[in-house]
C-alpha positions as CSV (number, residue, x, y, z in Angstrom):
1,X,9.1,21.6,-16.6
2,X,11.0,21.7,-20.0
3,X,8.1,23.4,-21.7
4,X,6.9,25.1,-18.8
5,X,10.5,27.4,-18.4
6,X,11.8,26.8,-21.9
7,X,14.9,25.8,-20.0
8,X,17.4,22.8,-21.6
9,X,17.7,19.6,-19.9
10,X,21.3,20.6,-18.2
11,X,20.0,24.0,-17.1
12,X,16.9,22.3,-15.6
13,X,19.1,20.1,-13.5
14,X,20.8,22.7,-12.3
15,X,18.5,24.6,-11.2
16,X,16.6,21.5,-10.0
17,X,20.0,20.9,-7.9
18,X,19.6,24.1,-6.6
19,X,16.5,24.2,-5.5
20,X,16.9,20.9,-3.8
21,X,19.6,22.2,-2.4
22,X,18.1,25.3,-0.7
23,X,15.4,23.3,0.5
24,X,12.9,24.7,-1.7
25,X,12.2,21.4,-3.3
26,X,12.5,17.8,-1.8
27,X,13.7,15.1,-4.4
28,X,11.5,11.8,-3.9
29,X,13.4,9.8,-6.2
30,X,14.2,10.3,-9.9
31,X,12.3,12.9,-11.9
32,X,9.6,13.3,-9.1
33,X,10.2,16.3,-6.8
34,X,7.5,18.0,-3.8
35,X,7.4,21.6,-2.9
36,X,9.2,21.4,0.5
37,X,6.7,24.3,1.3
38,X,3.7,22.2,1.1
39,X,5.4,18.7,0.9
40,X,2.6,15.4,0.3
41,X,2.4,12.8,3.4
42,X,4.7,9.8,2.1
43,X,1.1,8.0,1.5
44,X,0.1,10.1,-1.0
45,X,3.6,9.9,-2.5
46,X,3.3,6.2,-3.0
47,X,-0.3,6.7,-4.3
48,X,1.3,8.0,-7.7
49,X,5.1,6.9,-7.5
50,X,4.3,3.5,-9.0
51,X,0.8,3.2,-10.6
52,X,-1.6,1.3,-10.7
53,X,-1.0,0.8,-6.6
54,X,-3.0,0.8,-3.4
55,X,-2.1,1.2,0.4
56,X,-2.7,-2.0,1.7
57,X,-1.0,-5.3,4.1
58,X,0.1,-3.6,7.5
59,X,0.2,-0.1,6.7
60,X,-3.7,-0.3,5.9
61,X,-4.2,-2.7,8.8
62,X,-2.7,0.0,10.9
63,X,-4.5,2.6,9.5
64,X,-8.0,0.9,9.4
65,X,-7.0,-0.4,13.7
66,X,-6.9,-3.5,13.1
67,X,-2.9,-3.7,13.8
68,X,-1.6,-2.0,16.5
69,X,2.0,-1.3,15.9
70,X,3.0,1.6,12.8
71,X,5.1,-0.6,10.2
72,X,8.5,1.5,9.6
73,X,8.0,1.6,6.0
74,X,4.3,2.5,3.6
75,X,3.0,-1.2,2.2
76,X,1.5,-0.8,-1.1
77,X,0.5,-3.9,-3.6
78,X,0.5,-3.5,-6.6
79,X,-0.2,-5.3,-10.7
80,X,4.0,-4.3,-11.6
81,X,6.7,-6.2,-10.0
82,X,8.1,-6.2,-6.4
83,X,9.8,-2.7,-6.1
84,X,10.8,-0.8,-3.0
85,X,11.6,2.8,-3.3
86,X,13.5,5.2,-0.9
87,X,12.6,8.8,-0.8
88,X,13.6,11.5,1.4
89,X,10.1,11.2,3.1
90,X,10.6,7.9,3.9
91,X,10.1,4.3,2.3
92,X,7.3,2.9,0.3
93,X,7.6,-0.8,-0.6
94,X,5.2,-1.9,-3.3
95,X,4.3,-6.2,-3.4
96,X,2.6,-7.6,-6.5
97,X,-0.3,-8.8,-6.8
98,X,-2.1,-10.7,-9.5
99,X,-4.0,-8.3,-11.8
100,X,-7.6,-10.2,-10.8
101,X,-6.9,-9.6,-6.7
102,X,-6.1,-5.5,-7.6
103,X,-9.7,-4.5,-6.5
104,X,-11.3,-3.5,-3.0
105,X,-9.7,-0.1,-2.5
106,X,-11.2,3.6,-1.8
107,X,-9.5,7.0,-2.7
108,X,-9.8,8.9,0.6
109,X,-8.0,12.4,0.9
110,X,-5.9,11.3,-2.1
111,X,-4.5,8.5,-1.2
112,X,-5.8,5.2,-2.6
113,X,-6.5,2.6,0.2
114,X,-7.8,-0.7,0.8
115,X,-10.6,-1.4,2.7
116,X,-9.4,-3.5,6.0
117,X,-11.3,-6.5,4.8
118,X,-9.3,-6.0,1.6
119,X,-5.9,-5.2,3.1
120,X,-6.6,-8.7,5.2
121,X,-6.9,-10.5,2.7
122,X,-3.9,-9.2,0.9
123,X,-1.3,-9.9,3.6
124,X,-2.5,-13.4,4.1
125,X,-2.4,-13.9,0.1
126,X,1.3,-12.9,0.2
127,X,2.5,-14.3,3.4
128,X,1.0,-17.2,1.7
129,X,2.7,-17.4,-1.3
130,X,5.9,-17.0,0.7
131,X,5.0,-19.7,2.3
132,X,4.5,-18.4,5.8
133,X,2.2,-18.5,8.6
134,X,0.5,-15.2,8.4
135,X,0.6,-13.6,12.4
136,X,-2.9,-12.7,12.6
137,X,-3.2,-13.5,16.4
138,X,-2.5,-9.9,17.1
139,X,-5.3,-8.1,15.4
140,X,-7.9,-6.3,16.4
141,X,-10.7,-8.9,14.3
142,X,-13.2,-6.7,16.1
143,X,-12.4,-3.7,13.6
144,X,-12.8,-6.4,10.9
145,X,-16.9,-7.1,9.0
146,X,-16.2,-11.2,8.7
147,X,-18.9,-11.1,6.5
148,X,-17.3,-8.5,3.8
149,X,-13.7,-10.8,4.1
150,X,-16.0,-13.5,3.0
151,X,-17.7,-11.7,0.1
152,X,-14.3,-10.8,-1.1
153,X,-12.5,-13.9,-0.8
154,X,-13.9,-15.3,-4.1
155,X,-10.9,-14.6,-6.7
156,X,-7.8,-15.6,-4.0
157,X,-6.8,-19.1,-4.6
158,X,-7.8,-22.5,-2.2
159,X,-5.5,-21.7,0.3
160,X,-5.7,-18.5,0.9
161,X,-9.5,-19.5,1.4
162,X,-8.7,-22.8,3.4
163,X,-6.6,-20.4,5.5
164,X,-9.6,-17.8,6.2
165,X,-12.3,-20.5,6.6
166,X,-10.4,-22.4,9.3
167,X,-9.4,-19.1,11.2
168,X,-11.9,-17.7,11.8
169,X,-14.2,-20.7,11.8
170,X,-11.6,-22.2,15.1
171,X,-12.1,-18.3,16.7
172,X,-15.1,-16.9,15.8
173,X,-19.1,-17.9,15.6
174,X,-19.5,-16.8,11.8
175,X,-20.3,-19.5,8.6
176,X,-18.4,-19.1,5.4
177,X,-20.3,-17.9,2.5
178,X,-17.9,-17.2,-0.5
């Protein structure tokens, strides 16, 4: 914006503050503003907020059916480190991933997003890692290709694998094939 107005630093935060103020201009967080005119959906916010990072654990699950319930917050993963961000659209928390799990994601209208098989397999991987039992009694496995989570399942680590197998091997009438 500096070389676009030829304004200095403190006369671009003032008129930044301005703006804002006015309601012209919605401030996200720190040095990333929207045109309150035309403002982005808080999913394509956190598409480019915090690169390289997908939508994916429940707000893709949601998105995709398979969870029922709108988490209060956009879920993201993501290869930096565990960051949450609030922003005057609404909060976007980002989980890391290891670099060889950041695959299996689509851009559709701008907004990067996991496929559900993907997004699946994400929240088990960190529910696992936190050592928890990952609530997956309440989806909707119907909206969910078993085969795909299978085909995908090849980089995650033994239990994350263990986890899947015996799942959906106890519920469902499908072999694993990873």
């Amino acid at each position: 914006l500096m070389r676009l107005t030829g304004l200095s630093v403190a006369s671009l935060r003032r008129a930044l503050h301005r703006l804002t103020k006015n309601g012209l201009l919605i401030k996200l967080c720190k040095g990333l503003y929207a045109n309150s005119f035309a403002s982005p959906s808080l999913e394509e916010v956190a598409g480019v907020l915090y690169p390289p990072s997908y939508i994916s654990l429940e707000s893709a699950l949601f998105l995709h059916g398979i969870l029922e319930q709108a988490p209060h917050l956009v879920t993201c993963v993501s290869t930096n480190k565990t960051k949450t961000f609030q922003t005057a659209l609404g909060d976007i928390a980002y989980f890391s991933i290891k670099k060889e799990l950041y695959f299996g994601y689509q851009i559709q209208d701008r907004i990067p997003l996991a496929c559900p098989e993907k997004a699946a397999l994400d929240f088990i991987y960190l529910q696992r890692q936190h050592g928890l039992e990952p609530p997956v009694d309440e989806w909707n496995w119907e909206n969910l290709n078993l085969n795909k989570l299978y085909s995908l399942l090849t980089p995650y680590p033994k239990t994350v694998k263990e986890y899947v197998t015996n799942y959906v091997s106890s519920h469902f009438e499908v072999e694993p094939h990873y």
